[in-house]
C-alpha positions as CSV (number, residue, x, y, z in Angstrom):
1,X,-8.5,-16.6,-0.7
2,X,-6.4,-15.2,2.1
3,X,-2.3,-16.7,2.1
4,X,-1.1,-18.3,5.2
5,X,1.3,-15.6,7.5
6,X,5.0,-15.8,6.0
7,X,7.8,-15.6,8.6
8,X,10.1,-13.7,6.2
9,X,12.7,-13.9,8.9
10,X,12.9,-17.6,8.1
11,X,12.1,-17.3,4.5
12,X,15.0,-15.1,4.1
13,X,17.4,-17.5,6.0
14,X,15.6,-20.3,3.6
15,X,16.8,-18.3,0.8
16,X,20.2,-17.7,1.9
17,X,20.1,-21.8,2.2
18,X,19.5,-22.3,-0.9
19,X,22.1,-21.4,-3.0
20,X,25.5,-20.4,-1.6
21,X,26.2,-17.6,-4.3
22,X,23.1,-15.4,-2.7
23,X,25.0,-13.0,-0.6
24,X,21.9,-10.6,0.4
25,X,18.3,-10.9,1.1
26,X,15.7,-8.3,1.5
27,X,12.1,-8.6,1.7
28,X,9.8,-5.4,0.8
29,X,6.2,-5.0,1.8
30,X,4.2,-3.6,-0.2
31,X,4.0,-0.3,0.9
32,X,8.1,-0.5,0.3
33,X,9.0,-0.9,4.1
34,X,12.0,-3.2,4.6
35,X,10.9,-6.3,6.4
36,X,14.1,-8.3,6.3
37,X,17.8,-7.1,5.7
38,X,19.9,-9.9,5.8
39,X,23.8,-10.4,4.7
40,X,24.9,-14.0,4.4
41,X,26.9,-14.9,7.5
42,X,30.5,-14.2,7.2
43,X,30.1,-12.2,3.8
44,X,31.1,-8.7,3.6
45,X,28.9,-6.5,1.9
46,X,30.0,-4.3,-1.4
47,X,27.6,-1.4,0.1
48,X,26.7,-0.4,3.4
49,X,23.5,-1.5,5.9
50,X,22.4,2.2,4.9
51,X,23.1,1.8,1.3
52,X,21.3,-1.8,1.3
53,X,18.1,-0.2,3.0
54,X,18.0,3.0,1.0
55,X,18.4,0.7,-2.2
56,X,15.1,-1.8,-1.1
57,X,13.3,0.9,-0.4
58,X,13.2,2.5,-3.7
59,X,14.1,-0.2,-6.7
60,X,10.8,-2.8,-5.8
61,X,8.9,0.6,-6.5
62,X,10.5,0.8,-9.8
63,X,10.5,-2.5,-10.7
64,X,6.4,-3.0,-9.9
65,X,5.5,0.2,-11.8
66,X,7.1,-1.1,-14.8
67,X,5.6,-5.0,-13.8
68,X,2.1,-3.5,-13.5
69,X,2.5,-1.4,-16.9
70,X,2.6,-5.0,-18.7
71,X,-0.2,-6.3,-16.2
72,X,-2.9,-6.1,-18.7
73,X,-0.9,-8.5,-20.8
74,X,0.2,-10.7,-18.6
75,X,-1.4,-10.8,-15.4
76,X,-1.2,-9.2,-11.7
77,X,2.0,-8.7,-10.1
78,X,2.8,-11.3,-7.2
79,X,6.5,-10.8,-6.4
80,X,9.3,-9.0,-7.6
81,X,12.6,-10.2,-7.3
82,X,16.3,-8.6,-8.2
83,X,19.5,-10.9,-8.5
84,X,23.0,-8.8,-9.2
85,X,26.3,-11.8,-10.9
86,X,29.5,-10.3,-9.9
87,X,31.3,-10.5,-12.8
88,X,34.8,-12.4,-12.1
């Protein structure tokens, strides 16, 4: 069964909707090229554009090959996501 097309553009501003303490969104395809790169509105970021990229292009890899490693057990990997709290 083939997904319907995601406009991750819009996804991405529906994720920064949803919760007010997401400051970043990044969306990963799955050949690890950066899709989306987006920095809540008015936010200033911790790291730099460069930093952010660099960063999406390497930890999803990471994070699936561990993901898939536990596949057998519980199933294919669909998404992968990473959340950071700032500690106060």
């Amino acid at each position: 069964m083939q997904r319907p097309f995601l406009d991750v553009v819009k996804f991405a501003e529906e994720v920064l909707k949803s919760d007010s303490r997401i400051r970043y969104v990044a969306i990963v395809d799955n050949e690890l090229h950066v899709l989306v790169s987006k920095m809540r509105e008015g936010v200033q970021s911790f790291t730099s554009d460069a930093d952010d990229r660099q960063c999406m292009q390497v930890a999803p890899n990471i994070l699936i090959e561990v993901a898939e490693k536990l596949s057998p057990m519980l199933g294919s990997v669909e998404s992968v996501t990473m959340r950071y709290e700032i500690g106060t």
